[in-house]
Structure formats: C-alpha cells, structure tokens
VOGU-3710 file (C-alpha; in Angstrom, 3 decimals, decimal comma):
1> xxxxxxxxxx> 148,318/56,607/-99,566  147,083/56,477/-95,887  150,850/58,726/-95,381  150,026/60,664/-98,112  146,854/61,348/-96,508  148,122/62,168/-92,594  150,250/64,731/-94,035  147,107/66,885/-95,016  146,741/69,606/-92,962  143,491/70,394/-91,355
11> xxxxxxxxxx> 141,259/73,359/-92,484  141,093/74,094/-88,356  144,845/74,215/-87,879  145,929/75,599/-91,063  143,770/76,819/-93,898  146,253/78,201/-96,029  148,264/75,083/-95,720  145,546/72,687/-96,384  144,746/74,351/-99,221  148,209/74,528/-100,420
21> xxxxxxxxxx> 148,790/70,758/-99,189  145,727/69,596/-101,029  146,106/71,479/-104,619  149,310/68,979/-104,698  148,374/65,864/-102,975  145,450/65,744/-105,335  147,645/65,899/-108,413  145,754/69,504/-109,265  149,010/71,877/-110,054  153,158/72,092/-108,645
31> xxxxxxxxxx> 155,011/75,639/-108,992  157,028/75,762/-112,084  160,795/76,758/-112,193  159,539/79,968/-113,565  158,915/82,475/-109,893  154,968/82,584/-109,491  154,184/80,516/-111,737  152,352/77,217/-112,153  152,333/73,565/-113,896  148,676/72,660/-114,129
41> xxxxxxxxxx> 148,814/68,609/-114,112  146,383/66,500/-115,875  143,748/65,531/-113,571  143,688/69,786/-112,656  144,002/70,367/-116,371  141,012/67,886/-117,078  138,678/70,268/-114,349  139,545/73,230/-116,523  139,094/71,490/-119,594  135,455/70,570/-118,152
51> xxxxxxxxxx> 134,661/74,517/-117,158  135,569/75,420/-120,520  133,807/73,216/-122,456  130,349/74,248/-120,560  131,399/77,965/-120,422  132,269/77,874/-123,933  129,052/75,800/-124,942  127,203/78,903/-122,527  129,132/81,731/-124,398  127,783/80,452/-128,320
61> xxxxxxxxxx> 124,620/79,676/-126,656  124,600/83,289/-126,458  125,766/84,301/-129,551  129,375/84,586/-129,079  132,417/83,212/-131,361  135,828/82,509/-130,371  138,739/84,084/-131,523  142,480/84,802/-130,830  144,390/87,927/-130,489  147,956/88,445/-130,016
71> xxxxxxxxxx> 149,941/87,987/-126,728  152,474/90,631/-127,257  150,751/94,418/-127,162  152,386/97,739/-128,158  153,518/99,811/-125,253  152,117/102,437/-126,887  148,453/100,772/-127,283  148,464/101,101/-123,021  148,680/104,537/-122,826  145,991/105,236/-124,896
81> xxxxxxxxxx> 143,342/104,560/-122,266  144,510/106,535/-118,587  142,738/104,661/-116,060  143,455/101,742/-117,589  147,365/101,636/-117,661  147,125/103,079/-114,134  145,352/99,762/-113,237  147,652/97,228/-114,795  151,082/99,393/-115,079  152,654/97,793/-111,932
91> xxxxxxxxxx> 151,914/94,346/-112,933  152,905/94,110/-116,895  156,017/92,184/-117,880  157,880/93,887/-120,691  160,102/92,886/-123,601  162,639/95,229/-124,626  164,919/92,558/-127,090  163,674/90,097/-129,958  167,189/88,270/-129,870  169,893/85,987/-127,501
101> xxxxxxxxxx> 173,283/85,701/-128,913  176,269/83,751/-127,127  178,484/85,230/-124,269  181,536/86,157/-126,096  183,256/84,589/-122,256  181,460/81,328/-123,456  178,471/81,440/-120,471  175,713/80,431/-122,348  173,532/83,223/-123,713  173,400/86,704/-123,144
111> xxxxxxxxxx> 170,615/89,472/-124,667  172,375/90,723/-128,232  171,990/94,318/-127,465  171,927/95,056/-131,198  168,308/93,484/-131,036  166,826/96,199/-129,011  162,950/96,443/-129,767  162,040/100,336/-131,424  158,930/99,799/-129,064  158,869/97,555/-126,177
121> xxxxxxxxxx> 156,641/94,907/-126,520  153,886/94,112/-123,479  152,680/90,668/-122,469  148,870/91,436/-122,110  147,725/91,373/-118,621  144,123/91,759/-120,339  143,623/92,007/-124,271  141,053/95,391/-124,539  143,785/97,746/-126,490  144,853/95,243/-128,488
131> xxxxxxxxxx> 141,323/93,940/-129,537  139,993/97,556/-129,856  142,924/98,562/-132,038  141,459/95,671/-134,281  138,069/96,662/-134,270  138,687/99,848/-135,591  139,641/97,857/-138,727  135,981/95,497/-138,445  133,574/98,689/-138,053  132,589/101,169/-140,333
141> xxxxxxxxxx> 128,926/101,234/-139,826  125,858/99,825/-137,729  125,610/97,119/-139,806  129,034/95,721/-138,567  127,680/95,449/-135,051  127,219/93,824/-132,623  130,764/91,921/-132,508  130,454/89,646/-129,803  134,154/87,722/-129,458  135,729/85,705/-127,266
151> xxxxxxxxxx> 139,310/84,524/-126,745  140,006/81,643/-124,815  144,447/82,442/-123,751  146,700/83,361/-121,013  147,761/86,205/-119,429  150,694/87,682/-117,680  150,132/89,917/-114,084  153,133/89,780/-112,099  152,334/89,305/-108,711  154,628/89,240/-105,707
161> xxxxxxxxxx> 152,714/86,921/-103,579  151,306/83,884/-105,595  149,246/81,214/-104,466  148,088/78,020/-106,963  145,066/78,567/-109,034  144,229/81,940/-107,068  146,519/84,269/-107,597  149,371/83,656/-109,949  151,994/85,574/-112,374  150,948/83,562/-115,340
171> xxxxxxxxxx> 147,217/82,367/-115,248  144,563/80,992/-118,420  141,082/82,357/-118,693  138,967/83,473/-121,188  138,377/87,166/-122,249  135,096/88,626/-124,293  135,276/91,995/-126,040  132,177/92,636/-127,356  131,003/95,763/-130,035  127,781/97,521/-129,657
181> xxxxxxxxxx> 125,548/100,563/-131,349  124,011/101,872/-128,224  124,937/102,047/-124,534  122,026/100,043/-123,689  122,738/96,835/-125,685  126,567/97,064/-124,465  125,396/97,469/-120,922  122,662/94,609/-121,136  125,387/92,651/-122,566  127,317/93,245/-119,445
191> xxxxxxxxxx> 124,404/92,042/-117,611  123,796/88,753/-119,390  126,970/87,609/-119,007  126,922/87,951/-115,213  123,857/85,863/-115,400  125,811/83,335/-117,310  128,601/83,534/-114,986  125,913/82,733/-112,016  124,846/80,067/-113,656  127,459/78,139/-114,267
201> xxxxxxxxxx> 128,886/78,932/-110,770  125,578/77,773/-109,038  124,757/75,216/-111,619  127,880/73,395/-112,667  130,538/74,718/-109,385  127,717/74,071/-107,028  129,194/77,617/-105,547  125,743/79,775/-104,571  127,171/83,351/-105,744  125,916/87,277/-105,144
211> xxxxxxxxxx> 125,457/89,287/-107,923  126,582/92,992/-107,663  128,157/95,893/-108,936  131,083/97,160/-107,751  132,302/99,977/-105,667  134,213/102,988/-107,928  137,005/101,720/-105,887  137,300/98,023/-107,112  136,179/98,535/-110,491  137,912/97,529/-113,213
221> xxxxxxxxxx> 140,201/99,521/-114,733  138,947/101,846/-117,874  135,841/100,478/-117,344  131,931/102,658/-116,325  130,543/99,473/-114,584  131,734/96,796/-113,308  129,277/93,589/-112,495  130,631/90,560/-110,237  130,273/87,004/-108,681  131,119/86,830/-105,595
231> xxxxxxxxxx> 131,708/83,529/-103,280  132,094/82,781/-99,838  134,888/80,278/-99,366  135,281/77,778/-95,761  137,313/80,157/-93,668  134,755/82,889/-94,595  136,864/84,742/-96,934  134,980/86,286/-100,335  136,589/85,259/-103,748  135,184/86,630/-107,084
241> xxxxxxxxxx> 134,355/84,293/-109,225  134,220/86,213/-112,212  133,415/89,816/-113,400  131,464/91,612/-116,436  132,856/95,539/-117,312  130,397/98,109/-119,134  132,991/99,824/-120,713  131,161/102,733/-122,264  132,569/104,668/-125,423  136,152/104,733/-123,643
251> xxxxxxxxxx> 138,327/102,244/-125,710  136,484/103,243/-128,879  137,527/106,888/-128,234  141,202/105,668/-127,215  141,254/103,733/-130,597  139,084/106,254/-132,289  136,589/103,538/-133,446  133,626/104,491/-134,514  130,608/103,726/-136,796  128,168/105,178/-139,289
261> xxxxxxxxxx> 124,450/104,662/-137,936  121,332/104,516/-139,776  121,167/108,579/-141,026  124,644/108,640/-141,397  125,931/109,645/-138,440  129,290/108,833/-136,878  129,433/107,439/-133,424  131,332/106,349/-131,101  131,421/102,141/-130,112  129,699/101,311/-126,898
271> xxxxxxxxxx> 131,702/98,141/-125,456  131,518/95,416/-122,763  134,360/93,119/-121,577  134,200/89,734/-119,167  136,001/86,700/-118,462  136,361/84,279/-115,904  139,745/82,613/-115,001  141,431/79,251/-113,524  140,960/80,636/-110,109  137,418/78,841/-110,734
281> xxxxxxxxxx> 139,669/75,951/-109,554  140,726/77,319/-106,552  137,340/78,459/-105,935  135,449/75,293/-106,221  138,625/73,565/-103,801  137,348/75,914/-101,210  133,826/75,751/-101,561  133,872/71,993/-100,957  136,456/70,137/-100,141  137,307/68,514/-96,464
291> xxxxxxxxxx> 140,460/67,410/-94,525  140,212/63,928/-96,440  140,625/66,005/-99,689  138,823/67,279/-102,855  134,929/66,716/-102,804  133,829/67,632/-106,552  130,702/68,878/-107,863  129,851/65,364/-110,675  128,992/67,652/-113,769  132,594/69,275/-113,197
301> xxxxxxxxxx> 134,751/65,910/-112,125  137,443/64,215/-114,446  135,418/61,219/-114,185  132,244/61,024/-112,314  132,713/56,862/-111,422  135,394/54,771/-110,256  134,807/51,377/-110,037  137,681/49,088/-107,788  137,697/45,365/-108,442  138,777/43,196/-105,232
311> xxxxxxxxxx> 139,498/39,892/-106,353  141,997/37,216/-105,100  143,583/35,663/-108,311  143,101/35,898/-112,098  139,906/34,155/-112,165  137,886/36,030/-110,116  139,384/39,405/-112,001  138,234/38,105/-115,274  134,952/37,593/-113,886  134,553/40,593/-112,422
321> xxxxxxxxxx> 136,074/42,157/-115,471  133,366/41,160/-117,048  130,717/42,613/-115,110  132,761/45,510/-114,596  132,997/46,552/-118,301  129,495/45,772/-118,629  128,231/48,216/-116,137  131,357/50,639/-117,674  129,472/50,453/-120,564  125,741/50,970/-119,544
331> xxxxxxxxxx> 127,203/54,026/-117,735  128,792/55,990/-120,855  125,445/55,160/-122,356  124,102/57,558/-120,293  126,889/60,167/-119,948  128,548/59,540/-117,081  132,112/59,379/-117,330  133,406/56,174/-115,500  137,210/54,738/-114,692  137,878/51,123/-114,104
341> xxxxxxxxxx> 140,848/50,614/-111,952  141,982/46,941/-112,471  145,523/47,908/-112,705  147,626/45,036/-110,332  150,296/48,044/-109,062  148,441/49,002/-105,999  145,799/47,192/-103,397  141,984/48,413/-103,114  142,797/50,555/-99,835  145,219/52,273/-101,577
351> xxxxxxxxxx> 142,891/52,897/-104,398  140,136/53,833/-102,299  142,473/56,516/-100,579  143,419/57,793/-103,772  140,010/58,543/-105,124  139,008/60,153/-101,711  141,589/62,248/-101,840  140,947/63,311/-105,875  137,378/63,985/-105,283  135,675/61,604/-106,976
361> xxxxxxxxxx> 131,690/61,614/-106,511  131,043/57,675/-107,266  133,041/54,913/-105,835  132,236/50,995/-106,678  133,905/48,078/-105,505  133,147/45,045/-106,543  134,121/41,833/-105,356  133,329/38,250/-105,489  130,578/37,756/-103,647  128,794/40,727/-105,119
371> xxxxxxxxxx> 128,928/38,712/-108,012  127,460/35,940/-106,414  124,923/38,013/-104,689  124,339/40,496/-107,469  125,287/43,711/-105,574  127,845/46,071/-105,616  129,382/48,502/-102,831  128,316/52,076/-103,590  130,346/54,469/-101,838  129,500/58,195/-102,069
381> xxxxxxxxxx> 132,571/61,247/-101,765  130,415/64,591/-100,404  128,902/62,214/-97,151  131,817/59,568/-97,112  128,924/56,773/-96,775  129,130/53,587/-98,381  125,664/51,084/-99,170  125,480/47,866/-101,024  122,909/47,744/-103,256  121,500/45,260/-106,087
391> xxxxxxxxxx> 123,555/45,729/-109,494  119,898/45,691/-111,384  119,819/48,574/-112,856  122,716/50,222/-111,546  123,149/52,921/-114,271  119,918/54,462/-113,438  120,919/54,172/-109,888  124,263/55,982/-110,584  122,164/58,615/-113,038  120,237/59,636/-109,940
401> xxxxxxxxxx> 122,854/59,834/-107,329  125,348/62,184/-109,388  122,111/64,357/-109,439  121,606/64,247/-105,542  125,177/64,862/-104,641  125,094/67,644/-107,312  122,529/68,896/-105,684  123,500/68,870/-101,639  127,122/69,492/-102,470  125,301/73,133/-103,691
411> xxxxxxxxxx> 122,826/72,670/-100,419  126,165/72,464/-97,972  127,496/75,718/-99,585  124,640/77,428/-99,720  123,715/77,142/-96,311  126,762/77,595/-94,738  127,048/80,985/-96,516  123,115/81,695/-95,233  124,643/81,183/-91,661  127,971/82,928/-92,523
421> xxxxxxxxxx> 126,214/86,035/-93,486  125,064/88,412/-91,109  123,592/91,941/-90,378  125,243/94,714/-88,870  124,226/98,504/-87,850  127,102/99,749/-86,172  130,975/100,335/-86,920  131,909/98,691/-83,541  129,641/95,691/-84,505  131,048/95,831/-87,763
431> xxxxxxxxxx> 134,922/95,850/-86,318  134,214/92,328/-83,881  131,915/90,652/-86,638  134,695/90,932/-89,660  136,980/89,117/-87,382  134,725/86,458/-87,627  134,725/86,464/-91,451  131,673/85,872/-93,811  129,427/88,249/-95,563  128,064/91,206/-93,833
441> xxxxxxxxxx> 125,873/93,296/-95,015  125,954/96,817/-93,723  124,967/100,492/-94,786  127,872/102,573/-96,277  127,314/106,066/-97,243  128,851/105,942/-100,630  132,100/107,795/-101,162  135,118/106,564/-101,477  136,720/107,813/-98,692  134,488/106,175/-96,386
451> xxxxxxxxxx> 135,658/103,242/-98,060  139,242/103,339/-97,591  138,433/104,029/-93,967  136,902/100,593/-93,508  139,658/98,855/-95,621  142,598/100,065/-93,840  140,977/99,524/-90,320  139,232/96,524/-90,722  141,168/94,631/-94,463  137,436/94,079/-95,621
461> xxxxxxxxxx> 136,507/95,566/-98,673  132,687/96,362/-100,357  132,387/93,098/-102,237  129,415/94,162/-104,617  126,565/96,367/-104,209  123,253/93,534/-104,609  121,452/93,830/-107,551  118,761/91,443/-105,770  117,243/91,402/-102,247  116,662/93,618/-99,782
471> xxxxxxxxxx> 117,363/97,545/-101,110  115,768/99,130/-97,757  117,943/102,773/-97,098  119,348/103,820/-94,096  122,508/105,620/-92,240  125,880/104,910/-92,769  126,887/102,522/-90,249  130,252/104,795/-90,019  129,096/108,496/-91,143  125,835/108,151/-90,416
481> xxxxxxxxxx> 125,079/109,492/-93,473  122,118/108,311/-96,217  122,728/104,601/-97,428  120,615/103,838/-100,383  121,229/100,010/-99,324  122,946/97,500/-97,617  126,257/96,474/-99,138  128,115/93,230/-98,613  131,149/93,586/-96,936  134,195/90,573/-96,205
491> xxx> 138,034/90,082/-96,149  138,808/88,194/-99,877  141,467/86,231/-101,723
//
C-alpha cells in the first residue's frame, strides 16, 4: 500500500494527474471499454448513493416526486425548441437501426439494414422535450398544477475530451421538470432549488458555493434564466456544482401545452428545470483531498469509522473482538456508520494506508494494551493526527468529532476560497491575476461581446452574476462602460 501510495502524484507537480491518479487508487471509478466512458466502483458508487439519498430526501422535503421518463427521444421532439437543439445538437448520440443480424461472411454481427428506424431515435442528453411532450397529456387546467417531478437516470453527451466524474460521454444525475400557472411560482421554483443545491453543497460536500445567475452566454439552452453553484476547486479552477433553469412558457409553446385558469382562460405552462450530476464526486475530490489521498466530508463517507485490531495471535483477536463489536455497536446506535477490519489478509500498516488513501474521517486501532489500559488510538483523516484516549464513552466521543471535522473540512475550503478570491479594476490587472487562478470579481459592462473578448484572451469565463454581496456599480474594467456590479470571473472544469 505504501507503493500504491508513492505512485500518487502531487497536486504541486501534477494536478491533473493527481486527480486522475487518485479517482483510481481510491477505488472511486476505471474507464470502461466503451470511449469516454466510465465504471463507477463500489466504494465511488456508495458516495453517490449517499448524495442521492440526502438530495432525494431534500427534493420531497420540498414537495417533489420521483419519476422516470424514457431514454430514447424522437428526433423530431428536438427540433421543436431552436435554442435548445442548437445547445445539445453536437453532442447527441443517435440510433438509426432497432436490429443486428449475422454477417452473411460469418464476422459476428452486422446492422440488418432492413431494420432502419422511420425516425431516428435520440439518447437524451437532458429529458425537457420528452417530459413536456408528456405533460401536455397531465394538464388541462389550473387545477393540474403545479407538477413538480423528478427523475433520478443517465444521460448521454458525447464529449471528445473526458475526464472521470467531471466530464464524461455517459454520466448519472438527476433531472426536475417542474409545471407551473404563473411565471412567478416557476421562477421562485427555480430559486428554491438553488437554495437546496447550496445547501447540500455547503452542508453535506462541505464545498462553500456562490450563488448566481448566469451570463446570456452560458445559459442553458432553451432556457430565460439560468441560476448556478459555483465552486472553487485546489488549483483555483471554478466547477459548477449544479444549476436551476427558469424556462418560461418556451417548452409549453414547443409542445403546445397549455391550461385552462380560473375564468376559463387558456394559457400557456410556465416551467423550471434543475439537476445536479456525479461530477458532485469530482467536485468534492477537489475541494478536499491531499497528496496522501481522499479526505471526505463524514455525513457523505461510505463509512464514517474504521476500527483496525492489532493483535498477536487468536487470543488477543477474540478479545479485542469483543470490545471491538461492542463499541461497533454503540456506534450504529447513534448513526454513524462503522467498518471493523479484522480480516487476517493484510497487516495494520497496510490497513492504515488503505483507509488514508479512501478518505475515511475516523480511524481506531486497538490493541492489547488498550484493552488493558482502557483506551483506544483515535486517529483523525482531514489533520492526519492521531490521540489515545479513554474508551469510556467513546461513541459520544466519535458523535462529536465527525461533527468537528465536518465542520473544519468546510472551514479549510472556505477560507482558502476567501484568500483565492480577489478584486480587480483593470483589464491588465485582470490579464496577470487570472493566471493566478481563483475567483475574481470584476466590473463587466454587460454584452456579450465584451464577453467573448475576455474568454478568448484570457480562457476565463463570467461564472455567475451574485445574487448576494456587494452590488456597488461601476465601469467596465474593459469598455469602461456602466457595470451594474461586480461579476465573478475564473478559468473552470
């Protein structure tokens, strides 16, 4: 494990590389024989599984249900809405046959051309024709709204460059498409969701996130508004973390959905769409994590404890087997998920690696003499410090230190990104600071050409316009034009 270990590459030397190093040292994900994209591997799996539990616990907080819609959508359904098959044309895969048949020269199988689709079939890159064609069956009048559904699936972009967990052909998230009478509630549904996404990514991810609106440039596509998360990883790159879309009346009018209101009067559907994706993984790897591997936030681990017995023959294991189970035991009482490693197949070291390396908040070892003095080795993952303290009343020990590395795990992010954001006035500033990377916040005039000026000199893009803080106006720090605030600026994923 200590090999396994040496061959991780330092953030300093090689970002990309630890990164890349780490997602599969750790266990997280491999590339699959399919180009782009990805096996997700049980202990990466069990993250996601956590996210979506608390997500999907969030979303029915909230009001929402869950339901599924179908993978394969209509050609036809995508040109329905024009900005939004501009958005996703270049990335959709397509199916033109519904049947194989065998190579009449006896090479396996071949496409049957006889089995050539009447309409070509599109693996959804994102669900909203498909879903609005639908609704148009639900509504009829305002008594039928609000529909607020979500789908928990996968979806199909096919990207060139691919990268685990961040960027990838084939990729699981969830998607809500939710149904309203007026503009406001669909836009204030928008809204709450954002705050839902914050929450989770500051409460659960321990990621501190800005809340914004973005550019016309980078919003979604089809959509009026688009709200987003956005994080600031290590090597000071952005990532969004998830985005919200105020979609107006334009997918009801593309499906011709509409609704009788309370006179009688046909409308139009006001709509909102969101979703968050497994690039929450790769998110929360580079929020946190150091060159001796994954550092995990407890309330999103695979297991919160591991406890390593060290024991020289079978009588001192069944000893401390016993004590073991018992603390095991005191510590699901409470809700803390625990693992006891007593399997014979590798030495304590080696075990002790391991977890390091998997991110696990809560090491024990236990040995011997802690049974003799009635202590146990506590060993925490985000400050790599060990203590031995007494095993009276460990679980409320335990309890309390998941909380306190929950909380400076968030502390550590949050003020790196407090030092790696910064000010700027002027475009020459602006041009050395971005080289630095982090968040700077600087005045842009508004238009979209301005906007594609920075990008192509500089590769930073407007993250998200604040909602929050500081709104003071000024001059364009490249036009010198009116600003009507500060805008956060960085190089992303």
């Amino acid at each position: 494990m200590a090999k396994e270990l040496k061959e991780l590459t330092s953030r300093s030397k090689d970002y990309s590389q630890w990164y890349q190093d780490l997602v599969l040292k750790a266990d997280l994900a491999e590339n699959s024989a399919v180009r782009g994209c990805m096996v997700i591997k049980p202990y990466g799996y069990a993250i996601w599984e956590k996210m979506q539990r608390q997500l999907d616990d969030m979303f029915k907080e909230t009001g929402h249900v869950n339901a599924y819609f179908p993978l394969f959508i209509p050609k036809s359904f995508l040109s329905k809405e024009a900005e939004h098959v501009e958005g996703f044309a270049k990335e959709c895969a397509v199916v033109t046959h519904h049947r194989l048949m065998n190579d009449p020269d006896g090479k396996g199988v071949v496409v049957d051309p006889a089995a050539k689709l009447e309409e070509e079939l599109i693996v959804r890159p994102t669900s909203e024709t498909i879903i609005w064609n639908t609704y148009r069956n639900w509504i009829q009048s305002y008594r039928d709204l609000p529909i607020l559904c979500n789908q928990w699936a996968n979806v199909v972009r096919w990207e060139m460059r691919t990268r685990l967990f961040l960027r990838t052909a084939e990729f699981l998230w969830q998607e809500g498409h939710t149904a309203h009478a007026t503009s406001e509630e669909a836009e204030e549904e928008a809204r709450k969701m954002l705050d839902v996404y914050a929450t989770f990514a500051e409460e659960y991810m321990a990621v501190p996130v800005v809340k914004g609106v973005k550019s016309a440039n980078e919003r979604f596509a089809g959509a009026l508004e688009t709200y987003a998360i956005e994080a600031l990883m290590q090597d000071g790159k952005a990532l969004q973390a998830g985005t919200s879309h105020f979609l107006g009346q334009n997918f009801a009018k593309a499906f011709d959905v509409k609704f009788a209101d309370k006179e009688g009067k046909m409308d139009y559907v006001w709509a909102s769409s969101w979703g968050v994706s497994t690039r929450l993984i790769g998110a929360l790897i580079m929020a946190h994590s150091d060159d001796n591997g994954l550092v995990l936030p407890p309330k999103l681990a695979p297991f919160q404890v591991v406890i390593v017995p060290i024991y020289k023959g079978d009588d001192q294991l069944a000893m401390i087997n016993e004590k073991a189970n018992g603390i095991v035991k005191s510590l699901k009482a409470l809700g803390i998920s625990v693992k006891y490693d007593n399997a014979d197949n590798k030495k304590p070291g080696w075990k002790f690696s391991e977890y390091e390396l998997k991110g696990v908040p809560v090491r024990l070892a236990l040995g011997a003499r802690d049974l003799e003095n009635n202590t146990i080795e506590v060993a925490r993952r985000d400050t790599l410090t060990k203590e031995t303290v007494s095993m009276d009343g460990i679980d409320q020990y335990i309890k309390q230190l998941l909380d306190d590395i929950q909380q400076n795990i968030y502390q550590k992010a949050f003020d790196f990104r407090a030092k790696s954001t910064i000010s700027v006035d002027t475009y020459d500033e602006f041009k050395e600071k971005i080289e630095e990377g982090g968040f700077i916040m600087a005045h842009w005039d508004g238009t979209p050409e301005t906007e594609e000026k920075i990008k192509a000199e500089t590769k930073a893009t407007i993250r998200c316009i604040p909602l929050e803080g500081d709104k003071t106006p000024g001059k364009c720090m490249v036009t010198g034009k009116p600003s009507v605030q500060r805008v956060v600026f960085a190089r992303a994923y």
